[in-house]
C-alpha positions in Angstrom: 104.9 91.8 77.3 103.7 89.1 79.8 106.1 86.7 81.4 105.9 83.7 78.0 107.6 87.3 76.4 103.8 87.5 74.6 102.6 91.0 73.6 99.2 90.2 76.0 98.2 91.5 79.3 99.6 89.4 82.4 96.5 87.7 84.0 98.9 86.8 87.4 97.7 88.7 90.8 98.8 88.4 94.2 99.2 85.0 95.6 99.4 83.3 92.5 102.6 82.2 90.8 103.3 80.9 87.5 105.0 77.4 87.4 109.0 77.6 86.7 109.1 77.1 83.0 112.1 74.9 83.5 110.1 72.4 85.3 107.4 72.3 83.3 108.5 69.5 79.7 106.3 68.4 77.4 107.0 65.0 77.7 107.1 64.0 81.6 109.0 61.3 82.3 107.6 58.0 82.4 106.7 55.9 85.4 109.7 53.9 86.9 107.7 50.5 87.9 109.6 48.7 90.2 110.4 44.9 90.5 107.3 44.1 91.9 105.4 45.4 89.4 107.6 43.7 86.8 107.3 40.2 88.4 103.3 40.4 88.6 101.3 38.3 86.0 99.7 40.3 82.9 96.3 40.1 84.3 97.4 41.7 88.1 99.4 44.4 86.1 95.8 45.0 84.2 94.2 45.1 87.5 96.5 47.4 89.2 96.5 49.8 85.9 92.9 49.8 86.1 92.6 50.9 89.8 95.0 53.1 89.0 93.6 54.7 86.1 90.6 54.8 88.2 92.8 56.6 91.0 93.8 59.0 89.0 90.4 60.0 87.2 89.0 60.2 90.4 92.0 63.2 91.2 90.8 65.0 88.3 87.2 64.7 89.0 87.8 65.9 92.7 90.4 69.1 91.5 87.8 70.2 88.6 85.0 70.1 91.3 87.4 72.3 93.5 88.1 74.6 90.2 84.7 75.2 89.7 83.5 75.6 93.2 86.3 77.9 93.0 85.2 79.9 90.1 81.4 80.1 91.6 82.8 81.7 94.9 85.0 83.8 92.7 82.5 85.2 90.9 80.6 85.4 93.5 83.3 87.5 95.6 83.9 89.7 92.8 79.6 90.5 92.7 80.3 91.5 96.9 82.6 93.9 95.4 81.0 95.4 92.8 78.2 95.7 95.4 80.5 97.2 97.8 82.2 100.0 95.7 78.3 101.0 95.0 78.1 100.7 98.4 80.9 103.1 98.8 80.3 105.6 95.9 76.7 106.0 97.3 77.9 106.6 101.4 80.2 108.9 99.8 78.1 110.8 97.4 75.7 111.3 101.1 78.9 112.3 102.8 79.3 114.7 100.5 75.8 115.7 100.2 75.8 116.0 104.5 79.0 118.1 104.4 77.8 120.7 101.7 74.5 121.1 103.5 76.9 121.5 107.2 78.6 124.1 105.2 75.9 126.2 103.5 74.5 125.9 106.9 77.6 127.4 108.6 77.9 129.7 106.2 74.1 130.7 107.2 74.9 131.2 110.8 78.2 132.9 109.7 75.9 135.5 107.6 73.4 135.7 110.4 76.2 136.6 113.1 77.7 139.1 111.1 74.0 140.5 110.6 74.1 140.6 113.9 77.6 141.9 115.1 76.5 145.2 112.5 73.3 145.4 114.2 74.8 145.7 117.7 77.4 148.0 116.1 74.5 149.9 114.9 72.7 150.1 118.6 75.8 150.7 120.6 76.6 153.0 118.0 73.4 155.0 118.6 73.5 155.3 122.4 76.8 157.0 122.3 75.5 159.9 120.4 
């Protein structure tokens, strides 16, 4: 169970924390316009609303441009690593190819020294006769 108590995975990683429920409401409170607000004439009120509104849109626009830049570089980070753990599986798989060959090599010269330890057994056991 994920943190809303639903039976689906929990999408949260490092760094990221979800909002405290009990701040989140489903009806935020209104704006508390003050006295100046109240004292302007209809038309300055329809004005200020309007650059407002205009404020505001201009927020969203600039956070859903940083969301999807975001996203791209995202995706694009997560493509590096993909890249990278081939990257890695393949060094590895070449490490491991160099370390088999090091060893069927040693064991080579470890056959070839034995070879010839019993071959100088063999000679210095023929001069003592």
């Amino acid at each position: 169970m994920n943190a809303n108590g639903k039976d689906e995975p929990d999408l949260m990683v490092d760094g990221f924390h979800r909002l405290d429920g009990r701040l989140l409401v489903s009806r935020p409170p209104k704006i508390q316009w003050g006295a100046i607000y109240k004292e302007k004439s209809e038309a300055d009120k329809i004005k200020y609303l309007e650059k407002l509104a205009a404020s505001m849109n201009h927020a969203a626009y600039l956070v859903q441009e940083e969301r999807n830049h975001l996203g791209q570089l995202c995706e694009k980070k997560e493509g590096q690593l993909q890249q990278m753990m081939a990257d890695i599986s393949a060094n590895n798989n070449m490490l491991q190819s160099e370390v088999t060959k090091m060893n069927e090599q040693r064991q080579g010269f470890n056959q070839e020294v034995a070879r010839l330890n019993a071959k100088i057994r063999e000679l210095e056991g023929g001069d003592q006769h």
